[in-house]
C-alpha positions in Angstrom: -16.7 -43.3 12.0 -20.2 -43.3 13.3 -22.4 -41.0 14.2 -25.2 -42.2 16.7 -28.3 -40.2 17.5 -29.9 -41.5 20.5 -33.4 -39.7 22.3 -33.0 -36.6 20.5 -35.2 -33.3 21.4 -35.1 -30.0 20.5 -37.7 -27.9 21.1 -38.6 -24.0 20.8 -40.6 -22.7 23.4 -43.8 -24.9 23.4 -43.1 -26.5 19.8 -41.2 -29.8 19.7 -39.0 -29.2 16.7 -37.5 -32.8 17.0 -39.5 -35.1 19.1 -36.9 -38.4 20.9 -35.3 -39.3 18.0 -33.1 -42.2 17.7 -30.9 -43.4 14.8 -27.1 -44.5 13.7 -25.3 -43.6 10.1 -22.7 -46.1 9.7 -19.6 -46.5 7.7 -19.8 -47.9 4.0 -23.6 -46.4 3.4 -25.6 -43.4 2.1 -27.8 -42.6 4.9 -30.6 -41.2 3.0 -32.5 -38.5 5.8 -35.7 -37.4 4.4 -39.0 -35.0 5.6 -41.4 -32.7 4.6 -40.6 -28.9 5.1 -40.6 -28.3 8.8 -40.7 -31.9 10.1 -37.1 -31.3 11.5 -34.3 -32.3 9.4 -32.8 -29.5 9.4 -32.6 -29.2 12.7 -31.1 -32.7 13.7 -28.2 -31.7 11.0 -27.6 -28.7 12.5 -27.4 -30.3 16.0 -25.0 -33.0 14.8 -23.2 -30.4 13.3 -22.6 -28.8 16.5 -24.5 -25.2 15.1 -27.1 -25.7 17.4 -27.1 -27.4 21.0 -30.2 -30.0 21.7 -33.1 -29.6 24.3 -32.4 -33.4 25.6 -30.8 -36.4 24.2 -27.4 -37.8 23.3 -25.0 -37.6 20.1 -21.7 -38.8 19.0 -19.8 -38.7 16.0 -16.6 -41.2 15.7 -17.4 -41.4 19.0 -16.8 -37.5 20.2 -19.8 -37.0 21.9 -21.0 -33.2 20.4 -21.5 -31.7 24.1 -18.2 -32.9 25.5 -16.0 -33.1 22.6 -17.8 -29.8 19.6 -14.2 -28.8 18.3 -13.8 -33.2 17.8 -16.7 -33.4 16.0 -16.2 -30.4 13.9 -12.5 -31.7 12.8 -14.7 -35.5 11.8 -17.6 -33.6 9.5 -17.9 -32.2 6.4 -20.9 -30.3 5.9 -22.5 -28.9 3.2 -25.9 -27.0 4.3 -29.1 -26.6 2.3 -28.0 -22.6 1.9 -24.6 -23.0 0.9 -23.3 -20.0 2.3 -19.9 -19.0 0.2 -18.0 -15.8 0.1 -18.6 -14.7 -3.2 -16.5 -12.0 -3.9 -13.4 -14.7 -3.5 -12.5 -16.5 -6.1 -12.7 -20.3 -6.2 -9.1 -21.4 -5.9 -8.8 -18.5 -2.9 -12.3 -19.7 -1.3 -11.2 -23.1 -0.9 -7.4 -21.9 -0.1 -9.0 -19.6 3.1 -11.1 -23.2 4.3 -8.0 -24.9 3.8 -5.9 -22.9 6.1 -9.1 -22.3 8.9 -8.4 -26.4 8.8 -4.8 -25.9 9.0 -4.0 -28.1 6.7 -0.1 -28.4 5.8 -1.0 -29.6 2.6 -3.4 -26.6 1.7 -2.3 -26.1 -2.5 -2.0 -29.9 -2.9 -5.7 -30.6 -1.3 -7.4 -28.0 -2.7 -5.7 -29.0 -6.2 -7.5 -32.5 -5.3 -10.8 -31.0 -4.5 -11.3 -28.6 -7.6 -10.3 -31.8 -9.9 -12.6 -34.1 -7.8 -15.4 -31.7 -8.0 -15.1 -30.7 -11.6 -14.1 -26.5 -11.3 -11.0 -26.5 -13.1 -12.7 -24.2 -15.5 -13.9 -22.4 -12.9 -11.6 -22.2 -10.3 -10.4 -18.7 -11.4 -13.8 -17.4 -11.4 -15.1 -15.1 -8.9 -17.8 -17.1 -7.0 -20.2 -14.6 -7.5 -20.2 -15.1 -11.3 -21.3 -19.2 -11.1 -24.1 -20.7 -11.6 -25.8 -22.1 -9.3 -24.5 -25.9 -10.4 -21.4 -24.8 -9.5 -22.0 -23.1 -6.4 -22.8 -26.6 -5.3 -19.7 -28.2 -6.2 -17.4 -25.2 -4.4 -19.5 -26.3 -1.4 -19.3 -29.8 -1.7 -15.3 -29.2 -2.5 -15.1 -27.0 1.0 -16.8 -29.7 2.9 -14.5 -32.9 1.2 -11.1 -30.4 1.8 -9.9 -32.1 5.3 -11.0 -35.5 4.2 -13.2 -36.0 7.1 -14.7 -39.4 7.4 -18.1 -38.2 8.1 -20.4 -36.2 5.5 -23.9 -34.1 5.9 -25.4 -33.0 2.5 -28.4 -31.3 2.3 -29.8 -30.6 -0.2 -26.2 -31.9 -2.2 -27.8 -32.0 -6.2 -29.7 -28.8 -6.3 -29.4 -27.0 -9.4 -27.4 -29.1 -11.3 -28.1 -30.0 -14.3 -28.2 -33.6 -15.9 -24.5 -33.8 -16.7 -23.5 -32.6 -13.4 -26.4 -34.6 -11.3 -24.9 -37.8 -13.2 -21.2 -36.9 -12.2 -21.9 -35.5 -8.0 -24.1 -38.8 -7.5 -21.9 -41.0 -8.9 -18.8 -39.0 -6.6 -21.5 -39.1 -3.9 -21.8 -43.3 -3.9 -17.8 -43.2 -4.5 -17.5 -41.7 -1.3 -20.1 -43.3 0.4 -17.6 -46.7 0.0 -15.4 -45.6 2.8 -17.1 -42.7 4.9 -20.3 -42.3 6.7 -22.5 -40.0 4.3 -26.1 -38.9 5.8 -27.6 -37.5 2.7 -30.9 -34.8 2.8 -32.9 -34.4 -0.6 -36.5 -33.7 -1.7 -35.6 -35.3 -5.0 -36.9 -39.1 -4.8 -35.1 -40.2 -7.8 -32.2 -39.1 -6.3 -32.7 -40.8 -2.7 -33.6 -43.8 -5.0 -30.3 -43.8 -7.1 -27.6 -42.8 -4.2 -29.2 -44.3 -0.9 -28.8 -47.3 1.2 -30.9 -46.9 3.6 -33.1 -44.1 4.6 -34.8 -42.6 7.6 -38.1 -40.3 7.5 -38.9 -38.1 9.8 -42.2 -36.6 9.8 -43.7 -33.8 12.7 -40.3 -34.4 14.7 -40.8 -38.2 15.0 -38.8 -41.2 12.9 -41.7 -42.7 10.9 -39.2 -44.7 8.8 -35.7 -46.3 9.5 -35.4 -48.9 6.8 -33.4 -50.0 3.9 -35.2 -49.1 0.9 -36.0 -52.0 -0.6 -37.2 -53.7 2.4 -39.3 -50.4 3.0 -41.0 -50.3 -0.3 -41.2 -54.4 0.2 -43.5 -53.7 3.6 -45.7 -50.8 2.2 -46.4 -52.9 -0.6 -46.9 -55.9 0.9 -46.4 -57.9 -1.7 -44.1 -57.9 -4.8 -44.5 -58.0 -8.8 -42.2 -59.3 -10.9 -42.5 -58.7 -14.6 -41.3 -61.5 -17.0 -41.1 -62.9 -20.9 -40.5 -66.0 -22.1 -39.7 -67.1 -25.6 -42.5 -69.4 -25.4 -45.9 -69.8 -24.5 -47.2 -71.0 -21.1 -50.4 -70.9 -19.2 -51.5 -68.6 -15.6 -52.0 -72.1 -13.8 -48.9 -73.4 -15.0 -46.7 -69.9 -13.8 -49.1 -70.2 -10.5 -48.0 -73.6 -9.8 -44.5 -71.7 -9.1 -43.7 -71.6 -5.2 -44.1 -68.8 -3.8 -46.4 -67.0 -7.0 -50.2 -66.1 -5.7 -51.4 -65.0 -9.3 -50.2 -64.6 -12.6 -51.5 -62.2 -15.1 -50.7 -62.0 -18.9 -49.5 -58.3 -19.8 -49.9 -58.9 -23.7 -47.9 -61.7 -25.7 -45.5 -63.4 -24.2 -45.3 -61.3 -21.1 -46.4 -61.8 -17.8 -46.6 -60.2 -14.4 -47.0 -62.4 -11.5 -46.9 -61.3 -7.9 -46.1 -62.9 -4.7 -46.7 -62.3 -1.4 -44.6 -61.1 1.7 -41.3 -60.5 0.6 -40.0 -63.8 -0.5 -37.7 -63.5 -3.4 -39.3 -65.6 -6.1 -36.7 -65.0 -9.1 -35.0 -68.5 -8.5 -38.0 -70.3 -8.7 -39.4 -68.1 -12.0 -35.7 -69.0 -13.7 -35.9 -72.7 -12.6 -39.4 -72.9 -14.4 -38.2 -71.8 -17.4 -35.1 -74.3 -17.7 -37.8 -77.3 -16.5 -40.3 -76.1 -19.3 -37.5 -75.1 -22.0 -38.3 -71.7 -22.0 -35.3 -68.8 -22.4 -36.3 -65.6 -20.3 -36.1 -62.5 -22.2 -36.6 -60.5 -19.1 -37.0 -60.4 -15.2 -37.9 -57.9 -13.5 -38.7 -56.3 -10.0 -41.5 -54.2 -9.7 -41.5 -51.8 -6.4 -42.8 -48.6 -4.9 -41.4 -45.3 -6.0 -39.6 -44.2 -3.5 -42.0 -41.3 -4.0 -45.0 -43.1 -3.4 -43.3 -44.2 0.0 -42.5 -41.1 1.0 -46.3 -40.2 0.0 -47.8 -42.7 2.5 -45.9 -42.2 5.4 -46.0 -38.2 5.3 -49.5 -37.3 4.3 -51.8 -35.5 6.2 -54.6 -37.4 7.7 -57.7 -36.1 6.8 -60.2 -36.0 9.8 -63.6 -36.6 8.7 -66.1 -33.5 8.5 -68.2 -32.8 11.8 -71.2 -34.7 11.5 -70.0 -36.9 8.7 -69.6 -40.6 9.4 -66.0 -42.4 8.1 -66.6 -44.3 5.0 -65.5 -48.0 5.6 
């Protein structure tokens, strides 16, 4: 239930749209696939897809490989693209009841009766597609790409225009699904890679400058970690430095502390055995990490070249 991206190119005319690329989505995880416009995410969907062919390079999906085996792959994915193209002078119920029967499904009413309850449009599902929001545009799209239960899911873009109640309800169906099928997920919206992703990859000018977990990602840009804590009771800095693996400790006001440690040793134990040796009750602990923002931030920006003439500050 894979899908494997091994020294993936694709390039137009002299531009290298995707640049050797290598990565795997797995079963069991949200694959969270991330860029700046134009650095060629996109593209690499559309590949896997099967929309597009690539320059060079190999990809499989559940093991169809998409040059050999395209009709495979197709029947294993479920995409929903970052346009959502929908036919909307149907109407709900029939939109999804056409997809159903270009799958050939035998159990075409019963599924897309599944779908429109999974997704939320029973209000809507007599609607004329043309007369929903935008909200619910999304979740017609996201029902026509869940209707043959395929194991394998691209979203791009997924959450756009939804609105509170209906982000809260598709990212909690999003991690639902992510238990049992192999979901590579595209957003611009941090918060929302944050919340529903694993593990993410970041491509930036065609090239993978990320291929992490996210908390072991923010853990090496930050290269160090903060943990913010309050005890009942009063202690001292030296006593909360004496704690293995604590490099400083710094009052925050009151009873509260932050105190950071370097690499990315976990130093929670050692903060809760502390407080039981020196009869302190912890009111709270903490993590601090990067935004996933921030991240993103650092290993996208432009690099400023210095001005002609001008020396580098050091």
């Amino acid at each position: 239930m894979s899908v494997k991206v091994s020294q993936l190119t694709k390039t137009y005319g002299s531009q290298r749209a995707v640049d050797e690329i290598s990565f795997e989505a797995r079963p069991g995880e949200v694959l969270g696939f991330l860029g700046p416009n134009g650095a060629g995410k996109s593209t690499t969907m559309k590949i896997i897809s099967c929309f597009i062919p690539p320059t060079e390079g190999e990809v499989s999906v559940c093991g169809f490989d998409i040059a050999e085996s395209s009709e495979e792959v197709r029947k294993n994915i479920g995409y929903l693209p970052e346009n959502n193209p929908l036919y909307v002078d149907m109407y709900v119920r029939e939109y999804l009841g056409f997809i159903a029967g270009l799958h050939k499904l035998s159990n075409a009413g019963q599924r897309v009766g599944e779908m429109i309850a999974l997704t939320g449009l029973e209000r809507e599902q007599h609607k004329p597609i043309r007369a929903l929001s935008k909200g619910y545009r999304q979740r017609v799209g996201l029902a026509q790409a869940l209707l043959h239960n395929p194991p394998v899911l691209i979203l791009d873009e997924p959450t756009s225009g939804l609105d509170p109640n209906q982000l809260a309800e598709i990212r909690a169906l999003i991690k639902d699904l992510g238990k049992e099928k192999t979901i590579i997920f595209s957003s611009h919206i941090m918060q929302e890679v944050q919340a529903i992703c694993d593990r993410v990859v970041i491509i930036n000018k065609g090239r993978i400058v990320a291929n992490d977990p996210i908390r072991n990602l923010t853990s090496r840009l930050q290269g160090s970690q903060s943990v913010m804590v309050e005890f009942t009771g009063k202690t001292t800095a030296d006593k909360l430095q004496g704690i293995p693996g604590v490099i400083k400790a710094v009052s925050v006001g009151g009873t509260k502390w932050r105190l950071d440690a370097a690499g990315d040793q976990d130093v929670r134990p050692s903060i809760f055995n502390f407080a039981v040796e020196n009869k302190l009750i912890l009111l709270e602990m903490r993590m601090e990490e990067l935004e996933m923002e921030e991240v993103f931030r650092s290993l996208t920006a432009e690099k400023t070249a210095p001005a002609k003439g001008k020396k580098e500050a050091k």
